[in-house]
C-alpha positions as a Markdown table, in Angstrom:
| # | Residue | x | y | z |
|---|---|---|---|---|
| 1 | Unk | 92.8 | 106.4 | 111.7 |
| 2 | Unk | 96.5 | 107.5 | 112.1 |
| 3 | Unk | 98.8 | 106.3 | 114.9 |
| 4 | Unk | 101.9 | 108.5 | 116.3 |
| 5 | Unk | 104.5 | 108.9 | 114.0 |
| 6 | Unk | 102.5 | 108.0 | 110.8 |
| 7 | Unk | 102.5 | 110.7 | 107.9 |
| 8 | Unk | 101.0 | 110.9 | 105.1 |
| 9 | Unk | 102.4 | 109.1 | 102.1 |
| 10 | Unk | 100.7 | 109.0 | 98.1 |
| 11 | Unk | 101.0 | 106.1 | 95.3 |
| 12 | Unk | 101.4 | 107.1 | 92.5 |
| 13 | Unk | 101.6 | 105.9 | 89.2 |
| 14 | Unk | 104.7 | 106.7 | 87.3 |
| 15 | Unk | 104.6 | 108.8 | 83.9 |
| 16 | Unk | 108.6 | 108.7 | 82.3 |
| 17 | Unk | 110.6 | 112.2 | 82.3 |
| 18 | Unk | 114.2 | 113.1 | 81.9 |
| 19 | Unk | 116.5 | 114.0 | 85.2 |
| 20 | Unk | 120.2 | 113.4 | 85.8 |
| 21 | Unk | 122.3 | 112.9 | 89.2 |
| 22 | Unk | 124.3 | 114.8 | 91.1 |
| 23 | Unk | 127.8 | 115.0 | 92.4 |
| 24 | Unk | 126.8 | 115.5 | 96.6 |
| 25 | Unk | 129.5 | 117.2 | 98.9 |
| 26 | Unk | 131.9 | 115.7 | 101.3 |
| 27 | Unk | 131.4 | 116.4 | 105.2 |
| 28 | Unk | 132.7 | 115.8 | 108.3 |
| 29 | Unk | 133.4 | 112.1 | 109.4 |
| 30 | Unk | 130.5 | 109.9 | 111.3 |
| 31 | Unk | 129.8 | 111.7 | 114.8 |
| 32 | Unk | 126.3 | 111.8 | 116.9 |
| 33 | Unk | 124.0 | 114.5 | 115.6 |
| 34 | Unk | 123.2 | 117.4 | 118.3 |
| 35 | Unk | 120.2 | 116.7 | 120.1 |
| 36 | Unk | 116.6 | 116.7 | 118.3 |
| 37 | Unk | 115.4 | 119.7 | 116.9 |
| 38 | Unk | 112.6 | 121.2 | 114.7 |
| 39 | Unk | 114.7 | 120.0 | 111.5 |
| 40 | Unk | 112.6 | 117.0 | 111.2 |
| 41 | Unk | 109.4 | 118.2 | 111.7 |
| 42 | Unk | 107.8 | 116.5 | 109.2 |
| 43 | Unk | 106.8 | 118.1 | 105.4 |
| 44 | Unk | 104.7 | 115.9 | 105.2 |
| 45 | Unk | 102.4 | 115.5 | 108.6 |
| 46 | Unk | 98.9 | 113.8 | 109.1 |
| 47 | Unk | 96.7 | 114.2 | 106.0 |
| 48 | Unk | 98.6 | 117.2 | 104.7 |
| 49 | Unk | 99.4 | 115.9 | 101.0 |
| 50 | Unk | 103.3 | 115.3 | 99.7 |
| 51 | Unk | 103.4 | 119.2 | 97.6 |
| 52 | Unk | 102.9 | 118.6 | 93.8 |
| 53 | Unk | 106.1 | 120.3 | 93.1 |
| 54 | Unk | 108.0 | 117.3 | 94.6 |
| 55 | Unk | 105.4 | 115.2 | 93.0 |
| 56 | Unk | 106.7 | 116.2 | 90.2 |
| 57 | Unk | 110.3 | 116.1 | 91.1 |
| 58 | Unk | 109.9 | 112.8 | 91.9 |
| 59 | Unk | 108.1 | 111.2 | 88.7 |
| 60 | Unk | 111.3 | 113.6 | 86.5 |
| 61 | Unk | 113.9 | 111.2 | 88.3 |
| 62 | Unk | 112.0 | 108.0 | 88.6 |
| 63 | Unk | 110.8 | 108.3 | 84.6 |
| 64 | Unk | 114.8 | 107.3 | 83.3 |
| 65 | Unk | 115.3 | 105.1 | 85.7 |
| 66 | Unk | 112.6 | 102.6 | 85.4 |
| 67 | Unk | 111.8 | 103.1 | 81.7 |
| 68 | Unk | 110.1 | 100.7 | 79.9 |
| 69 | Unk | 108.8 | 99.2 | 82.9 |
| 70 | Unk | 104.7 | 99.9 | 83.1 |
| 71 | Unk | 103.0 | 100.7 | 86.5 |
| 72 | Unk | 105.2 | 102.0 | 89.0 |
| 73 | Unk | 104.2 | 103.0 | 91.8 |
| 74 | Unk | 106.0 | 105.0 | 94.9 |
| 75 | Unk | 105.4 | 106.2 | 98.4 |
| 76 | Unk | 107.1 | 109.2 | 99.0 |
| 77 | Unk | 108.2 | 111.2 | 102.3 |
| 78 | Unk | 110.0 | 114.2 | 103.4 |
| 79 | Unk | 112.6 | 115.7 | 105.8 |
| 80 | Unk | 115.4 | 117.5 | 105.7 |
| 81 | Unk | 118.4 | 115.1 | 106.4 |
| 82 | Unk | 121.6 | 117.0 | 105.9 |
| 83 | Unk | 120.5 | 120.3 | 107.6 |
| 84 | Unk | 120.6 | 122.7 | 105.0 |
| 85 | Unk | 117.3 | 123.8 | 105.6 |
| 86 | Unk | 115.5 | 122.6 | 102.9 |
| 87 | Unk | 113.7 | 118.9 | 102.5 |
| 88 | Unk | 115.4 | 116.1 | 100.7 |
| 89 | Unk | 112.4 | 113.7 | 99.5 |
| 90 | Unk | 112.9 | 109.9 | 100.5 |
| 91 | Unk | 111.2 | 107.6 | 97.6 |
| 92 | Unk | 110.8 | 104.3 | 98.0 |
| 93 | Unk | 109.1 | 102.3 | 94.2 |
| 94 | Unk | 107.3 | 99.4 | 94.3 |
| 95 | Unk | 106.1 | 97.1 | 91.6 |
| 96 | Unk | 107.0 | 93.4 | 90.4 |
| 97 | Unk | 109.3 | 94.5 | 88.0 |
| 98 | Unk | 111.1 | 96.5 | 90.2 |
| 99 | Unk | 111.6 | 94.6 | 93.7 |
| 100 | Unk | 112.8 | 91.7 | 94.6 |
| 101 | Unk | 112.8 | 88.8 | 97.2 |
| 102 | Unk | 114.6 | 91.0 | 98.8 |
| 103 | Unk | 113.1 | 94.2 | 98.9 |
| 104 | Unk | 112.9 | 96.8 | 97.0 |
| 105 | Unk | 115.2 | 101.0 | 96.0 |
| 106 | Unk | 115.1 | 103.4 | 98.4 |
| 107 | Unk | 116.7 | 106.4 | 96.2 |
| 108 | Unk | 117.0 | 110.0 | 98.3 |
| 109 | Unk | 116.6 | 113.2 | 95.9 |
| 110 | Unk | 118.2 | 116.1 | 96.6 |
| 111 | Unk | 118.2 | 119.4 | 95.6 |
| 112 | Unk | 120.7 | 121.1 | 94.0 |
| 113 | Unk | 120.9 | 124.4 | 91.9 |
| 114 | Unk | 117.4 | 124.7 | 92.4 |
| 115 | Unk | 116.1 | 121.6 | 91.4 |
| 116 | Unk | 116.2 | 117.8 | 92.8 |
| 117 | Unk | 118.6 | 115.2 | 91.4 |
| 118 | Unk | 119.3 | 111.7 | 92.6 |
| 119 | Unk | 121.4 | 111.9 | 95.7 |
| 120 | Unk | 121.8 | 108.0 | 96.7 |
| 121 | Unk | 120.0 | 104.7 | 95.8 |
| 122 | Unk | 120.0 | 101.5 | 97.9 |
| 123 | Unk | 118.6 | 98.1 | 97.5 |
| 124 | Unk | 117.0 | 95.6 | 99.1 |
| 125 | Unk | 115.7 | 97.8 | 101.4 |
| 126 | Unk | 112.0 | 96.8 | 103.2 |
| 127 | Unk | 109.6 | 99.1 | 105.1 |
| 128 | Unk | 109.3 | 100.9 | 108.0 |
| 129 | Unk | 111.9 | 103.0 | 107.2 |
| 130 | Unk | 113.2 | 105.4 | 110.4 |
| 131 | Unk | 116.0 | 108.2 | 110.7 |
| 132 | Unk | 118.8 | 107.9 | 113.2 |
| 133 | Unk | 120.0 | 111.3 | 115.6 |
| 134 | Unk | 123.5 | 110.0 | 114.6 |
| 135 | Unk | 125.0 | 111.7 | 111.6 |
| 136 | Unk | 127.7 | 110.4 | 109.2 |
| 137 | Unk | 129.2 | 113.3 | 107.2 |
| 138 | Unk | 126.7 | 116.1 | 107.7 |
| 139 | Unk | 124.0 | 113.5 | 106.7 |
| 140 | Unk | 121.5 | 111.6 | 109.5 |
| 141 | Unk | 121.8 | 108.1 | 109.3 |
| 142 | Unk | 118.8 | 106.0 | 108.1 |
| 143 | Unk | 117.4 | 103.1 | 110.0 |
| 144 | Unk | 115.9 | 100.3 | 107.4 |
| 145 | Unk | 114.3 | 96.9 | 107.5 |
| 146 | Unk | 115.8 | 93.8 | 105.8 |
| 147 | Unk | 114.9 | 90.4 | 104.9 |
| 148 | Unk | 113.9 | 87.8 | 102.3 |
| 149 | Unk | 116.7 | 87.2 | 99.4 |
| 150 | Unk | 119.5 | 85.0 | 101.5 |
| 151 | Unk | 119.5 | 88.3 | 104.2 |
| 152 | Unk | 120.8 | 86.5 | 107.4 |
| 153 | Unk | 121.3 | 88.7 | 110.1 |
| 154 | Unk | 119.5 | 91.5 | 112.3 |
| 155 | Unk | 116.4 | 92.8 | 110.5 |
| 156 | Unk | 117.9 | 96.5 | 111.1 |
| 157 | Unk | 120.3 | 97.6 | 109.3 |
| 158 | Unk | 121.8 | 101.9 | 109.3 |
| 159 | Unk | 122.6 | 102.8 | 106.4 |
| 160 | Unk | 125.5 | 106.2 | 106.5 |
| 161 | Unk | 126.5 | 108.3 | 103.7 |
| 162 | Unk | 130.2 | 107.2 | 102.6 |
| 163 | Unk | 131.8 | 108.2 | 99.8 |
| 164 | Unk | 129.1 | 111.1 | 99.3 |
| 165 | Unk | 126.1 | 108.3 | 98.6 |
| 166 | Unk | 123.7 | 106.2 | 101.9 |
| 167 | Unk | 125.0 | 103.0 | 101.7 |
| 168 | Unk | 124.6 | 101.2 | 98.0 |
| 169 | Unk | 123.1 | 97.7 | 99.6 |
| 170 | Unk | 121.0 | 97.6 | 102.7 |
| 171 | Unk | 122.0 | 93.7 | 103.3 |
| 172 | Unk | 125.5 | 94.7 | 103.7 |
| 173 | Unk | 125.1 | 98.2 | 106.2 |
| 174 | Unk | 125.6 | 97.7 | 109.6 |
| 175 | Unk | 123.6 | 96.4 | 111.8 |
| 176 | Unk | 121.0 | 99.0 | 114.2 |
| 177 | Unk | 119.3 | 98.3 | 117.1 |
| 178 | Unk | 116.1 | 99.6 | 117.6 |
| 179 | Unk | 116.9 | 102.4 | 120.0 |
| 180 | Unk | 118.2 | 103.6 | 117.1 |
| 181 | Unk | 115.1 | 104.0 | 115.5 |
| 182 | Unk | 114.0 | 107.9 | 115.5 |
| 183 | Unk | 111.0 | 109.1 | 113.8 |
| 184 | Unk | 109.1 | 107.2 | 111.5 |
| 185 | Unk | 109.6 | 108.0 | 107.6 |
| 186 | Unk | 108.5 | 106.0 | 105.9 |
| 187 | Unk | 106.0 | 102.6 | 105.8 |
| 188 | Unk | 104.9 | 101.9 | 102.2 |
| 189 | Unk | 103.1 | 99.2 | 102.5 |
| 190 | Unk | 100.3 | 101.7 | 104.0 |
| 191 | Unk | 99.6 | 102.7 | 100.3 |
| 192 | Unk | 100.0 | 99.0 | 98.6 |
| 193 | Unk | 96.5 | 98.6 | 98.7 |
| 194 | Unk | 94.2 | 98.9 | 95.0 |
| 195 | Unk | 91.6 | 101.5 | 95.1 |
| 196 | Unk | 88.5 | 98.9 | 95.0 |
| 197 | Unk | 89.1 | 94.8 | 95.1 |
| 198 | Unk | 89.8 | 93.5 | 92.5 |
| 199 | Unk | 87.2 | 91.4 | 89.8 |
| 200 | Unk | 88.0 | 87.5 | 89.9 |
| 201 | Unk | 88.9 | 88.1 | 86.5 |
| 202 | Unk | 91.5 | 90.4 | 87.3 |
| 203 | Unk | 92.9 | 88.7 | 90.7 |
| 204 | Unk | 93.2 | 85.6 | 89.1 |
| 205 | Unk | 97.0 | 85.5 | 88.3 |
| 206 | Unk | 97.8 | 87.0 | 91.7 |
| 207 | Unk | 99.5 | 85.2 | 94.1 |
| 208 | Unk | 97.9 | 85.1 | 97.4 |
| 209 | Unk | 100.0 | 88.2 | 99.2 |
| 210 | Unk | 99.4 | 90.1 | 96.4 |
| 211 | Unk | 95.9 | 89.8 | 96.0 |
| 212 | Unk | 95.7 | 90.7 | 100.0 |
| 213 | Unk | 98.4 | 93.0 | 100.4 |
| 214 | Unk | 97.3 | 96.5 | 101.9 |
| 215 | Unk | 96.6 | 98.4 | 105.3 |
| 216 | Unk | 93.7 | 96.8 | 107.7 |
| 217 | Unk | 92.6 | 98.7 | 110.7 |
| 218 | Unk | 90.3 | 98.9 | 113.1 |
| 219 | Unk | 89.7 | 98.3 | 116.9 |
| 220 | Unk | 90.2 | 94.9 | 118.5 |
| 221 | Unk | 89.3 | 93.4 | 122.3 |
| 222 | Unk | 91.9 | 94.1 | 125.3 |
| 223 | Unk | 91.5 | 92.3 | 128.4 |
| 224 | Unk | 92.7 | 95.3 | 130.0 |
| 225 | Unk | 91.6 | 98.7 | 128.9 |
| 226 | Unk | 88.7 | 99.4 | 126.4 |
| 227 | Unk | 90.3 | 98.4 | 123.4 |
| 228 | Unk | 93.5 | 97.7 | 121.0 |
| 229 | Unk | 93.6 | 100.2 | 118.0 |
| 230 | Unk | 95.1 | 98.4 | 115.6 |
| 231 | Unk | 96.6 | 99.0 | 112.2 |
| 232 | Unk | 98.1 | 96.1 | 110.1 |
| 233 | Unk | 100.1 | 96.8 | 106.8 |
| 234 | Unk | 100.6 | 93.6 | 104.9 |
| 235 | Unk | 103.2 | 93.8 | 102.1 |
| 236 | Unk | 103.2 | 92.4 | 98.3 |
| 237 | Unk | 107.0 | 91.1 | 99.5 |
| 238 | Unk | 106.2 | 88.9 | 102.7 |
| 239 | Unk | 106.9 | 91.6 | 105.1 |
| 240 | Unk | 104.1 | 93.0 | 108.0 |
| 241 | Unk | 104.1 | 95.7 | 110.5 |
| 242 | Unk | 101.7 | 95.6 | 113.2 |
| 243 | Unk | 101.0 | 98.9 | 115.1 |
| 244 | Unk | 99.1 | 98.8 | 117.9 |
| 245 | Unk | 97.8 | 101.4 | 120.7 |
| 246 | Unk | 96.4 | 100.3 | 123.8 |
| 247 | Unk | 93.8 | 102.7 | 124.8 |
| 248 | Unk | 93.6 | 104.6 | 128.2 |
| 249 | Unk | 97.3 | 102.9 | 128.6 |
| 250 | Unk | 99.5 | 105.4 | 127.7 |
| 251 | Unk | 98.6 | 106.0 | 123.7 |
| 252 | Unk | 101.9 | 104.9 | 123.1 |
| 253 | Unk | 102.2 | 102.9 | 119.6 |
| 254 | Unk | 103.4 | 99.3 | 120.1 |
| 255 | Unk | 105.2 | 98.5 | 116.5 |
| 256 | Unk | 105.8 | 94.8 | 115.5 |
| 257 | Unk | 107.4 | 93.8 | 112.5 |
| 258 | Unk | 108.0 | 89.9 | 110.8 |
| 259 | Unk | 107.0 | 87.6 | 107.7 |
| 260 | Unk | 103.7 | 86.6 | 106.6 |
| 261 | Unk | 102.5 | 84.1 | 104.7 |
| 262 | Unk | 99.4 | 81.7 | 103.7 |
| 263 | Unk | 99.3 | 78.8 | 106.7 |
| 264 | Unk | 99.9 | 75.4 | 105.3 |
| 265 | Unk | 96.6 | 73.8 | 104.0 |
| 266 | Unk | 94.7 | 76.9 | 104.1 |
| 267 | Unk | 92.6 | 79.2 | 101.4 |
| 268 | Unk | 92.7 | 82.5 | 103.1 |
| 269 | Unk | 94.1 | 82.2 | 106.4 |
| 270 | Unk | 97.5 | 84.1 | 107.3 |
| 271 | Unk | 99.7 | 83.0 | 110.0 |
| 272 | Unk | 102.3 | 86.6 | 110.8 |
| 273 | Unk | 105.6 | 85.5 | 112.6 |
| 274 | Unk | 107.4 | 88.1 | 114.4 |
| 275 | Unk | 111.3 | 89.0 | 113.6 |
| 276 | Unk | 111.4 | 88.8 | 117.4 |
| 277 | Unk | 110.9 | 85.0 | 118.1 |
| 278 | Unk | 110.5 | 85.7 | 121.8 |
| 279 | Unk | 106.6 | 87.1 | 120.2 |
| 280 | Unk | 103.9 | 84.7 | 119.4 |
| 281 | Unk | 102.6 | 84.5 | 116.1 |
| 282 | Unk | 99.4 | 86.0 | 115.2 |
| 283 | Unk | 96.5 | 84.5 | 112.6 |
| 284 | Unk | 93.9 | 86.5 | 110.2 |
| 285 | Unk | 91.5 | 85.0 | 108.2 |
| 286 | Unk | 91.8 | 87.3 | 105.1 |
| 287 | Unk | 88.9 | 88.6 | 102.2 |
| 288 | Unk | 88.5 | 91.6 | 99.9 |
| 289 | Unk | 87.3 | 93.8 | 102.3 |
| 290 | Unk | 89.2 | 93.1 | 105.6 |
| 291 | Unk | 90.7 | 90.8 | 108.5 |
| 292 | Unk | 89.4 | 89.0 | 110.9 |
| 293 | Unk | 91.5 | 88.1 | 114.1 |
| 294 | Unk | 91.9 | 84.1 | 115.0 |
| 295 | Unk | 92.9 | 82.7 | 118.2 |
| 296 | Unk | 96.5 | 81.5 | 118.2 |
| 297 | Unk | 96.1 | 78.2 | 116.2 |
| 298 | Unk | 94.5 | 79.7 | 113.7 |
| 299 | Unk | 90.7 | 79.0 | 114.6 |
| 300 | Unk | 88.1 | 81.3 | 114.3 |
| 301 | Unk | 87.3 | 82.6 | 117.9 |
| 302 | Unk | 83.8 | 82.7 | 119.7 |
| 303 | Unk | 83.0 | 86.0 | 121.2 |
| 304 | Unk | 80.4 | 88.9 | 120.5 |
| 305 | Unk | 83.2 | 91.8 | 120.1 |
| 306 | Unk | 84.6 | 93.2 | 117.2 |
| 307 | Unk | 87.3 | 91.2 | 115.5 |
| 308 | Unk | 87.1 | 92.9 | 112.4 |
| 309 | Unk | 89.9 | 95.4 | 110.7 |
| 310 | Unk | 88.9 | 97.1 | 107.6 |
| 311 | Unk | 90.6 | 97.2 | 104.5 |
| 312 | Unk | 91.2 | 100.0 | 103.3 |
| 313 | Unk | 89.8 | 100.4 | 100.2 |
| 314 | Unk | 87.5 | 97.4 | 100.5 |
| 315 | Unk | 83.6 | 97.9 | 100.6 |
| 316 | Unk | 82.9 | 97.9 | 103.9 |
C-alpha cells in the first residue's frame, strides 16, 4: 500500500568505491521559486525502481566516505532541485556507526561533467524529508525533521544553499513551518525494516527500537467512514511518522510525526508522543510480525475489527 506523496525508495547495502566533490556554482540571492511545475515530478514514482546508474553513483560517493565502516545502508530519492533539467539524487545513510542521537547525513549528489559528485552534506538531519517552492540561489530549499541530541526548538528546520553548499548542520538552519512542506522526498525509515525477523540469537544485542524498527501498515476502525488506512514507520533513532487516510473522506493523507519509545514497565508495548503536544499519544503492542493498536492507556482493546498493521517483512 502506498499513500499520496510516497515514492519509492531502496536499501542498500554499501560496497566502497572512489568519487571526489565538486566546486557547485553561485546563483542568485534567496527569492520564492515561480510557481510549481513539472520539475519535480518525481524520478522516482510509485514502484518504479531508483535507475541502477544512480545506484551506482551513489555507492561511488558513499564508498570514501564511510570506509571501513561495515553495513551501510541508504535510502535514496530523486528530483531535480536547481532546475537544470536533470535530477540531483538526495541520499540519506543509515547505520549505528554512522548516525547519531541526533540524526543522521543527508548528502545531495550532483552531477557535473557528466558524472555525480558530492554537492552538500548536512547532519543531524531526521526523516520525512520535504522540498520547499522557495529557492535560495537557484537551488529549492529543503524542509527537514530534527530532534534527539540537545535539538531544542521547532522539529522543522529549511535548510538553503549558502556559500554554494545546503546548510552544513540541520540543528542550526532556520526554522520551517509546515506550510512549507512541498512534496514528500524522502521518509527512510520506510526501508529500515530486515528482510525476515530476526532469530533470537541474532536480535539479542538489539535494543528494543531496533529490533522493532520498520514500516507497519494496514487498515484500522473509524467511527466515521469505513476505515483508517494506516501506515506507521518506526525509526532505529526514536523518531515515528504516522500517515493516515481516512477513507470515503477526502483521501487526503493525515501525516503525524513525534518520539517513540518502550512505555515504562513494559516488554513490548510502545507509547508514540506527538511533536505537536496539542495530539494525544498513541500505544502499539509490538512483535516480529506487526502492531497491534491499544486504547489510549495502553490496554489491549475489546472489539471484533481489525487492529492489526503488518510488518513489513514479517511472516504474516
Amino acid at each position: 500500500m502506498r499513500f499520496l506523496g510516497l515514492s519509492f525508495f531502496l536499501v542498500v547495502f554499501l560496497s566502497a568505491c572512489g568519487g571526489e566533490e565538486p566546486q557547485a556554482d553561485a546563483a542568485a540571492e534567496s527569492s520564492p521559486a515561480p510557481a510549481a511545475s513539472n520539475q519535480h515530478e518525481r524520478v522516482i514514482a510509485g514502484t518504479e525502481p531508483l535507475p541502477s546508474e544512480l545506484h551506482q553513483a551513489v555507492r561511488d560517493l558513499l564508498g570514501p566516505i564511510y570506509q571501513g565502516i561495515d553495513n551501510v545502508r541508504y535510502a535514496a530519492s530523486a528530483t531535480d532541485l536547481n532546475g537544470d533539467g536533470h535530477p540531483e539524487i538526495l541520499v540519506y545513510p543509515m547505520g549505528p556507526m554512522v548516525c547519531g542521537s541526533g540524526g543522521c547525513d543527508l548528502l545531495v549528489l550532483a552531477k557535473r561533467e557528466g558524472r555525480f559528485a558530492l554537492h552538500s552534506r548536512t547532519s543531524v538531519v531526521q526523516t520525512p524529508i520535504f522540498l520547499s517552492e522557495t529557492k535560495s540561489h537557484g537551488w529549492n530549499d529543503l524542509v527537514v525533521t530534527v530532534g534527539g541530541g540537545g535539538v531544542v526548538g521547532e522539529p522543522l528546520r529549511r535548510l538553503r544553499v549558502q556559500d554554494e553548499r545546503y546548510t552544513a548542520n540541520a540543528s542550526l538552519a532556520d526554522a520551517a513551518s509546515a506550510d512549507q512542506r512541498g512534496p514528500l522526498l524522502l521518509a527512510a525509515g520506510i526501508d529500515v525494516v530486515q528482510a525476515s525477523p530476526l532469530s533470537a540469537s541474532e536480535d539479542a544485542g538489539l535494543s528494543p527500537l531496533e529490533r522493532y524498527a520498520g514500516r507497519y501498515q494496514g487498515v484500522l476502525p473509524c467511527a466515521s467512514c469505513p476505515g483508517i488506512e494506516t501506515e506507521l514507520v518506526l525509526q532505529a533513532q526514536g523518531r515515528f511518522e504516522l500517515l493516515e487516510v481516512y477513507r470515503e473522506q477526502g483521501d487526503e493523507p493525515f501525516m503525524t510525526l513525534g518520539q517513540w519509545q518502550l512505555a515504562e514497565g513494559a516488554e513490548n508495548v510502545f507509547v508514540l508522543t506527538p511533536d505537536d503536544q496539542s495530539e494525544a499519544p498513541r500505544y502499539f503492542e509490538l512483535d516480529d510480525q506487526g502492531a497491534t493498536a491499544l486504547d489510549s492507556s495502553g490496554q489491549a482493546i475489546e472489539s471484533d475489527q481489525p487492529l492489526r498493521l503488518a510488518r513489513e517483512g514479517g511472516d504474516n
